[in-house]
C-alpha positions as CSV (number, residue, x, y, z in Angstrom):
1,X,0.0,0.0,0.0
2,X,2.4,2.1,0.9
3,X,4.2,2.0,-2.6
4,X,1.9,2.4,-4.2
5,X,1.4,5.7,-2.6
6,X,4.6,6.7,-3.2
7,X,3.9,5.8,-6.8
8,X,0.9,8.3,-7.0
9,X,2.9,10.9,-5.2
10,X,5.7,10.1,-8.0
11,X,3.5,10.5,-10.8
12,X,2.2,14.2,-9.7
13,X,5.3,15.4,-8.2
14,X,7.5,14.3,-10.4
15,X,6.2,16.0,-13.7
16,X,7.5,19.2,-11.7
17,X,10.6,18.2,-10.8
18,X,13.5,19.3,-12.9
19,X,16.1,16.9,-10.9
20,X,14.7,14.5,-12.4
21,X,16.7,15.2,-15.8
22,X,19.6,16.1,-13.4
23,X,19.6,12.4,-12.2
24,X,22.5,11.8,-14.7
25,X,25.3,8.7,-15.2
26,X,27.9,8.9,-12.6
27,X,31.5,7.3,-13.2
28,X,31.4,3.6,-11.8
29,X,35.5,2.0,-11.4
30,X,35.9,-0.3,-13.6
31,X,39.9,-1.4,-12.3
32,X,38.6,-3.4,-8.7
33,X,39.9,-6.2,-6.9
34,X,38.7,-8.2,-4.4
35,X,40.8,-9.3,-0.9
36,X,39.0,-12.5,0.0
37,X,39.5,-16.2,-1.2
38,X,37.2,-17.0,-3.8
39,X,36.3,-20.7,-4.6
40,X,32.9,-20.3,-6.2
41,X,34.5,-21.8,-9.5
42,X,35.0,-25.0,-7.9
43,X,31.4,-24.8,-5.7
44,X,28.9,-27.7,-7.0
45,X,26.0,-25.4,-7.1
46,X,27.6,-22.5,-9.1
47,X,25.7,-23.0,-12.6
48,X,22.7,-23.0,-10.6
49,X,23.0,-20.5,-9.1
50,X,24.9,-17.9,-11.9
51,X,21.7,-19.3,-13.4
52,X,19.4,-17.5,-11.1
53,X,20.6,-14.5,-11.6
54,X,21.1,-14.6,-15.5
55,X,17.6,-15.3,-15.1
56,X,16.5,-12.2,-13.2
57,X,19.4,-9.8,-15.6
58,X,17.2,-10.9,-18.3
59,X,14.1,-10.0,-16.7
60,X,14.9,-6.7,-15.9
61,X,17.1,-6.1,-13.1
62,X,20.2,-3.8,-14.1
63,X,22.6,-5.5,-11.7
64,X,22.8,-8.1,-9.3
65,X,24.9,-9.4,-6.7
66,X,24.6,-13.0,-4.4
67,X,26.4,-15.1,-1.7
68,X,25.5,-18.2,-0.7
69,X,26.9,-19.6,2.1
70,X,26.2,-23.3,3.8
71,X,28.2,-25.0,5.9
72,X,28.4,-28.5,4.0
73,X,29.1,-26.9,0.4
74,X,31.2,-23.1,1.7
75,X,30.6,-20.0,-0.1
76,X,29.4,-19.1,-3.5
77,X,29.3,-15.2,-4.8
78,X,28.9,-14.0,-8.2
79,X,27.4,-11.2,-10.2
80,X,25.1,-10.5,-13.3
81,X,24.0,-7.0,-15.4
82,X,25.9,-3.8,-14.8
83,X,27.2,-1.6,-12.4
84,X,26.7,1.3,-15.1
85,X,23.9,0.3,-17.6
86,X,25.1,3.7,-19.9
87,X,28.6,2.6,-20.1
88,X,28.1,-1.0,-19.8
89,X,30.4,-1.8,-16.9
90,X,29.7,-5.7,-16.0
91,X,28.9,-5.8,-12.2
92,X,32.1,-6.8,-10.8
93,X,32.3,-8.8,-7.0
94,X,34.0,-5.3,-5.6
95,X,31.4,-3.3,-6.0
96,X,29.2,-1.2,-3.7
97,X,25.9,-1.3,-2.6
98,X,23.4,1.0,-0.8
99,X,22.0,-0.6,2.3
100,X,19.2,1.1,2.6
101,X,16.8,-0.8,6.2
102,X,19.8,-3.1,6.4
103,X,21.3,-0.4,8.8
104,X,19.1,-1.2,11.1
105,X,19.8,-5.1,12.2
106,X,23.6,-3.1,12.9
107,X,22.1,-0.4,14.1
108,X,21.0,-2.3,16.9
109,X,23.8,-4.8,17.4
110,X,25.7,-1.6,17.9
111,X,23.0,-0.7,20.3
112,X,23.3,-4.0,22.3
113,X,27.2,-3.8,22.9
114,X,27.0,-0.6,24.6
115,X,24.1,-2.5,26.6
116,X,26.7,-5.0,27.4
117,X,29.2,-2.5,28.3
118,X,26.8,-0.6,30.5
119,X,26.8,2.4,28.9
120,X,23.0,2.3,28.3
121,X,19.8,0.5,29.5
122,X,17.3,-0.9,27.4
123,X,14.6,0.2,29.5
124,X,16.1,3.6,29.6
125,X,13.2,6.2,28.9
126,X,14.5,7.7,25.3
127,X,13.5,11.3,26.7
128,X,16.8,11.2,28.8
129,X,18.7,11.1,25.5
130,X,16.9,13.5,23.3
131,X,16.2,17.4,23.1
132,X,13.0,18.2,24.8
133,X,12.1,19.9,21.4
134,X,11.7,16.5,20.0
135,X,9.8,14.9,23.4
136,X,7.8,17.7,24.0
137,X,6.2,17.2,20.3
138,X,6.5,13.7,19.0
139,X,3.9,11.3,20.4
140,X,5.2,8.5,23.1
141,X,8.4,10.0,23.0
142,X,8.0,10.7,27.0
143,X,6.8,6.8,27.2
144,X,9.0,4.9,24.5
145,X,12.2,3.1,25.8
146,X,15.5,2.2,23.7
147,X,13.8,-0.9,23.5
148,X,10.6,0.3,21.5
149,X,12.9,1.9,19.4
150,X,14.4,-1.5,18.4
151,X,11.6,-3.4,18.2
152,X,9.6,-1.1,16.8
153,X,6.9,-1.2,19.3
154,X,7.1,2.5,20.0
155,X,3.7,3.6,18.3
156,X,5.5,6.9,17.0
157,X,4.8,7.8,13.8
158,X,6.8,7.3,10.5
159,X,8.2,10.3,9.1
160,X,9.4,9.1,5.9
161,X,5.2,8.1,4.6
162,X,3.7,11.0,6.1
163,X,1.9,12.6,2.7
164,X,3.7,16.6,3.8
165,X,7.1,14.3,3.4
166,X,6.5,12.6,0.6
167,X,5.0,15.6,-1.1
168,X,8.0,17.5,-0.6
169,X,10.7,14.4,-1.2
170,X,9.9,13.6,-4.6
171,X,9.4,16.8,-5.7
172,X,13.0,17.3,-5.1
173,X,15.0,14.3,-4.7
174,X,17.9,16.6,-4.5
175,X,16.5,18.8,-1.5
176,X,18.6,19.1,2.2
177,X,17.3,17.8,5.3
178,X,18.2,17.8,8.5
179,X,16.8,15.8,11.2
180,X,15.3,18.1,12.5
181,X,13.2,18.8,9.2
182,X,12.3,15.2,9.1
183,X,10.8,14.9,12.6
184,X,9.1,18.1,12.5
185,X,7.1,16.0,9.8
186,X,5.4,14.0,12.6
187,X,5.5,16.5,15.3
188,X,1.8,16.9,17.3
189,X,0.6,13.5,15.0
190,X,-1.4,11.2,16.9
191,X,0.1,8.3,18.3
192,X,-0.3,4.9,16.0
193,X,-0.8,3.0,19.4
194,X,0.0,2.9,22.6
195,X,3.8,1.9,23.6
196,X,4.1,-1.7,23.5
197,X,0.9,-2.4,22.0
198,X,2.2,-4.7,19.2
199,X,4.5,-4.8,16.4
200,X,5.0,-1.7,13.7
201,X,7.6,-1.2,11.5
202,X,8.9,2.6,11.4
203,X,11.6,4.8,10.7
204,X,11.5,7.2,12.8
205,X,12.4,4.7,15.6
206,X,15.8,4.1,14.2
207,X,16.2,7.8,13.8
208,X,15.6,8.3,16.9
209,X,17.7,6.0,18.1
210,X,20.9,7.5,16.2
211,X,20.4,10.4,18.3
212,X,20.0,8.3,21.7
213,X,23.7,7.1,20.8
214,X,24.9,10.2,19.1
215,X,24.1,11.2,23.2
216,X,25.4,8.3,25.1
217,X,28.8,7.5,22.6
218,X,29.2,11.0,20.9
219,X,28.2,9.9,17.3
220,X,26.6,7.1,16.2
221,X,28.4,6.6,12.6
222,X,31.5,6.2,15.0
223,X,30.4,3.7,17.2
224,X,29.4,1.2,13.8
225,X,32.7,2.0,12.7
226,X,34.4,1.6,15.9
227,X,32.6,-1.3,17.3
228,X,31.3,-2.9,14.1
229,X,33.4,-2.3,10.8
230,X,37.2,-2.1,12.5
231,X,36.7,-5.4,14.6
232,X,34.7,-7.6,12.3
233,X,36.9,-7.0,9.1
234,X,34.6,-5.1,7.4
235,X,36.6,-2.7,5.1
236,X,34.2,-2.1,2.5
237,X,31.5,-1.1,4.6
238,X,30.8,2.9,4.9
239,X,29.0,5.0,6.7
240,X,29.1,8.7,7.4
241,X,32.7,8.5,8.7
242,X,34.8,6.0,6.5
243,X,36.8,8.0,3.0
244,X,34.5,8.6,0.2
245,X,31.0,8.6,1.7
246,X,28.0,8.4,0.4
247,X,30.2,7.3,-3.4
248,X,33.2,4.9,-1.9
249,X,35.3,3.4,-4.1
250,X,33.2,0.5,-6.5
251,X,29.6,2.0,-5.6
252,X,27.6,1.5,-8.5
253,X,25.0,3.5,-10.4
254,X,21.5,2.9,-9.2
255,X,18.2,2.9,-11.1
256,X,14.5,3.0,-10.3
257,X,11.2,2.6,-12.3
258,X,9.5,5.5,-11.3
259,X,6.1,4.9,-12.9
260,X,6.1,1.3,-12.8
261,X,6.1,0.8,-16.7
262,X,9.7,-0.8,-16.6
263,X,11.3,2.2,-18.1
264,X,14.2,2.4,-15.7
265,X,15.5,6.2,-14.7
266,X,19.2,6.6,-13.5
267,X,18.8,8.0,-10.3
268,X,22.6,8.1,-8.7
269,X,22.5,11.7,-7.5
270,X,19.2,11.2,-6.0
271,X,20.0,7.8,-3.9
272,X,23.5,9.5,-2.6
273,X,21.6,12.7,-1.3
274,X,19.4,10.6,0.3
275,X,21.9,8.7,2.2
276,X,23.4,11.9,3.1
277,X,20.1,13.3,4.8
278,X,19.2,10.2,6.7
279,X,20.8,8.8,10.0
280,X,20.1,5.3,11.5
281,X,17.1,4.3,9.3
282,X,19.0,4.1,6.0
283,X,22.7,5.5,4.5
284,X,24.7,2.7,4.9
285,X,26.7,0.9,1.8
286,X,28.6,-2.0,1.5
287,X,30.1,-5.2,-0.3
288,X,28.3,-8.2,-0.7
289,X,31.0,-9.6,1.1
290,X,31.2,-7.6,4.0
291,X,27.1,-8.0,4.6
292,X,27.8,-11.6,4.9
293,X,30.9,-11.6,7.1
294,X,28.8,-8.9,9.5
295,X,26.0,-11.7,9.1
296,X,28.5,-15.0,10.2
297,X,29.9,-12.8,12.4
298,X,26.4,-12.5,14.6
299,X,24.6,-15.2,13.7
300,X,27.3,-18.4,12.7
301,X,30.4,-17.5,14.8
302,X,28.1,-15.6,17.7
303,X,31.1,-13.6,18.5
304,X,29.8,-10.0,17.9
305,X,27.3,-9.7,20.9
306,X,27.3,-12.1,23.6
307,X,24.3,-15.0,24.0
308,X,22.2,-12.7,26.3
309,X,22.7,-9.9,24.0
310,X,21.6,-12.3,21.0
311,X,18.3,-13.6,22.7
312,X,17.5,-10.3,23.4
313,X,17.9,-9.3,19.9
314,X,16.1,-12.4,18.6
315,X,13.0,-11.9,20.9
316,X,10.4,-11.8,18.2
317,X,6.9,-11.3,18.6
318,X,4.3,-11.1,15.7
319,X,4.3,-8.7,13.2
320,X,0.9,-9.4,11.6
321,X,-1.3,-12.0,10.5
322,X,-0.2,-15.0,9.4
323,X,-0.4,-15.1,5.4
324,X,-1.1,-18.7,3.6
325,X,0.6,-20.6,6.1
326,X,3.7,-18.0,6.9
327,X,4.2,-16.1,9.9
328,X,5.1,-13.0,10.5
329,X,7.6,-12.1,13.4
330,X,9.8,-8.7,14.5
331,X,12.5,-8.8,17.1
332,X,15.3,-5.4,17.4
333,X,16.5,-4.8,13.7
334,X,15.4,-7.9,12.1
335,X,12.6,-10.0,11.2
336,X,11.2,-13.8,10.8
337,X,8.9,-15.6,8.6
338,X,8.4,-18.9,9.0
339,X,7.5,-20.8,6.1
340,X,4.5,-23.3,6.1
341,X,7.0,-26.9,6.0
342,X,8.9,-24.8,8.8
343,X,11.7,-23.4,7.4
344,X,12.6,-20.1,9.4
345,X,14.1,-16.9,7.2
346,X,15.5,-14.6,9.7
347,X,16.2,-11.6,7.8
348,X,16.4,-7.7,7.1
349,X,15.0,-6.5,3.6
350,X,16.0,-3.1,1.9
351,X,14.2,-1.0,-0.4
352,X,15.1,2.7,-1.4
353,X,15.0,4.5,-4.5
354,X,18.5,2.6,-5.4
355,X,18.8,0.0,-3.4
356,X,17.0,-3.8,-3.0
357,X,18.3,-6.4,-0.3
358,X,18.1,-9.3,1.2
359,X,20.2,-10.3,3.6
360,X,19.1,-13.6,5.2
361,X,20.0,-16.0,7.9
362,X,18.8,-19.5,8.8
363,X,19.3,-21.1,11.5
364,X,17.9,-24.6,11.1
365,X,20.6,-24.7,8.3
366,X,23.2,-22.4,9.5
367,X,23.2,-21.0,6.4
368,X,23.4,-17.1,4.7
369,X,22.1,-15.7,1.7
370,X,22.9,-11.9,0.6
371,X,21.3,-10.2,-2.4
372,X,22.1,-6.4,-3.5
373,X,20.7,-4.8,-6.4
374,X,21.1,-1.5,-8.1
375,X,17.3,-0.4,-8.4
376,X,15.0,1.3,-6.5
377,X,12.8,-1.6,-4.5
378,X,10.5,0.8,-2.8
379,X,8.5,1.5,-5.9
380,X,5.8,-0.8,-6.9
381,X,7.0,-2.2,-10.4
382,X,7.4,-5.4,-12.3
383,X,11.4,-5.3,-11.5
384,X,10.6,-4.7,-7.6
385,X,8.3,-7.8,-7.6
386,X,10.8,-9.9,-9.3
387,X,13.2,-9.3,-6.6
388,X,11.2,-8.5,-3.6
389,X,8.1,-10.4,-4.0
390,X,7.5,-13.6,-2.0
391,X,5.0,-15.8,-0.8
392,X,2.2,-14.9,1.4
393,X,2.4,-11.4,0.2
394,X,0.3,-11.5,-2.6
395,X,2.9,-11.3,-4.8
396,X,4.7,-14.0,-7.3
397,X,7.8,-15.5,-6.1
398,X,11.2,-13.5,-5.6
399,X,14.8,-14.2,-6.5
400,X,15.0,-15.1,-2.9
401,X,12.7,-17.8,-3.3
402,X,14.3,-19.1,-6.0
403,X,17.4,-19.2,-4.5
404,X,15.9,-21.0,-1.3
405,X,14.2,-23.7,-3.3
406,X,17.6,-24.4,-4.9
407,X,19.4,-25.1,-2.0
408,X,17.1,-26.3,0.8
């Protein structure tokens, strides 16, 4: 529903909006290397699965990168379509990809270390932490605790689909906003429910958050490098802080299908503003590589948060009805469905207006999947189906499904 909103707001605004023939091509590095062994030539599995995405490349998707990892067959990563679609630049396995939600499931394993280190409570009130500007006008923010931040159970409002945003977003994909702008979106809006009702996913929580750690560590972006990125190996993850930010090294050119024709529209500029405005909910980028060693780090090797910290974190409680047989779960900055024969995805998706991922973990098989593509996901369109659609959704099967039923 809600992209399709977006897609109406798309249609009006966009007629209006000149940066939309500013988008423009932006240089992608075509001379890359990579600084991680790489067997996936000698993996069993690897026609089937370079078949996969061959498959999606010729339905549409500009570019696509995967790794599968299971503990009986190791690691498999490879690439299909372009970085650049105007210069033809292959997609290469050093290239860079915009997070967008992923941020969140580090988001708040960063959150849980400074737990550990008792720095922070999770019950702690989240008023304690931010300006009474932002209490004194956002609903439950006198109420709502670090933990209804991270498991979204906060009841405050989502900035990001509130109509005054989104009338003023894509009518300028290239506008400035602070924080402060963003919030003010939702200030004196009712409450969705009250604190710890149920489950509801929002943005605003993880906002919010950033500025609970920018308060108890001195800047968020610095405590994912320092307690995340620097100790896990991950030297091709950037946010905020790290050389080259919001364009590193590798990052490719995005695309979305703004009117969901499957006419795609380079739109570069307009993702890398974005990740410049936005703190904790979205800005991150990364290698598909790096996602899956912060992903075996957590979840396989259990060595970034300790076991208390990880039930914590994998507390889930139901996110909404159960679909066709799957349920539904949210825990703190990551979800669970659970298929109908069982099978349990625990999971963060992304969609922006460059960026679709899946990055997936599961633990009855101890196994990781990682997806990034270079197109927007959060618009409804054939291309965002292909890759984002899955069962019990209402939609056909995604590349994630296809993936699953080849390996499980």
């Amino acid at each position: 529903m809600r992209s399709q909103l977006l897609s109406a707001f798309i249609l009006i605004f966009s007629i209006l909006n000149f940066s939309c023939k500013k988008a423009g091509n932006l240089p992608v590095d075509l001379n890359g290397s990579i600084d991680f062994e790489n067997h996936s030539a000698e993996h069993p599995d690897k026609e089937k699965f370079q078949n996969i995405l061959n498959k999606y490349k010729k339905d549409g998707i500009p570019g696509v990168s995967m790794l599968v990892y299971t503990p009986e067959k190791g690691m498999w990563i490879g690439t299909a379509g372009y970085s650049s679609i105007e210069d033809k630049v292959p997609m290469k396995l050093f290239n860079v990809f915009h997070s967008a939600s992923v941020i969140k499931t580090y988001m708040s394993v960063a959150t849980l270390k400074l737990a550990e280190e008792g720095k922070l409570k999770l019950s702690d009130k989240i008023d304690q932490y931010l300006p009474a500007a932002y209490s004194d006008n956002i609903a439950n923010a006198h109420e709502a605790t670090i933990l209804n931040l991270l498991n979204h159970s906060s009841g405050i409002p989502d900035f990001l689909f509130e109509s005054s945003h989104e009338t003023d977003y894509y009518n300028n994909f290239y506008a400035t906003f602070s924080t402060t702008d963003y919030l003010k979106y939702i200030y004196h809006k009712k409450a969705l429910f009250q604190v710890g009702e149920k489950f509801e996913y929002c943005n605003t929580n993880y906002m919010l958050l950033a500025l609970v750690l920018d308060k108890v560590y001195g800047s968020h972006a610095s405590l994912l490098t320092d307690r995340i990125f620097k100790p896990y190996g991950l030297l091709h993850s950037y946010y905020k802080d790290e050389t080259g930010y919001p364009a590193p090294f590798g990052t490719v050119n995005t695309y979305v299908d703004l009117y969901g024709d499957g006419k795609l529209q380079n739109s570069s500029g307009w993702e890398r503003n974005f990740a410049k405005n936005n703190i904790g909910h979205d800005g991150m980028l990364f290698t598909t590589h790096d996602c899956f060693l912060f992903f075996k780090a957590l979840f396989i090797d259990r060595k970034i948060i300790n076991g208390q910290s990880l039930q914590t974190m994998l507390d889930f409680k139901p996110a909404r009805d159960p679909i066709n047989g799957y349920s539904f779960e949210g825990a703190l900055g990551i979800e669970r469905i659970t298929s109908p024969k069982g099978l349990q995805r625990i999971y963060h998706v992304g969609a922006s207006l460059g960026g679709a991922n899946w990055v997936c973990y599961y633990p009855q098989k101890n196994a990781v999947i990682v997806i990034n593509a270079n197109f927007g996901g959060i618009i409804d369109s054939p291309i965002a189906n292909m890759f984002l659609g899955y069962k019990g959704r209402g939609k056909t099967d995604g590349i994630l499904e296809a993936v699953e039923a080849a390996i499980f």
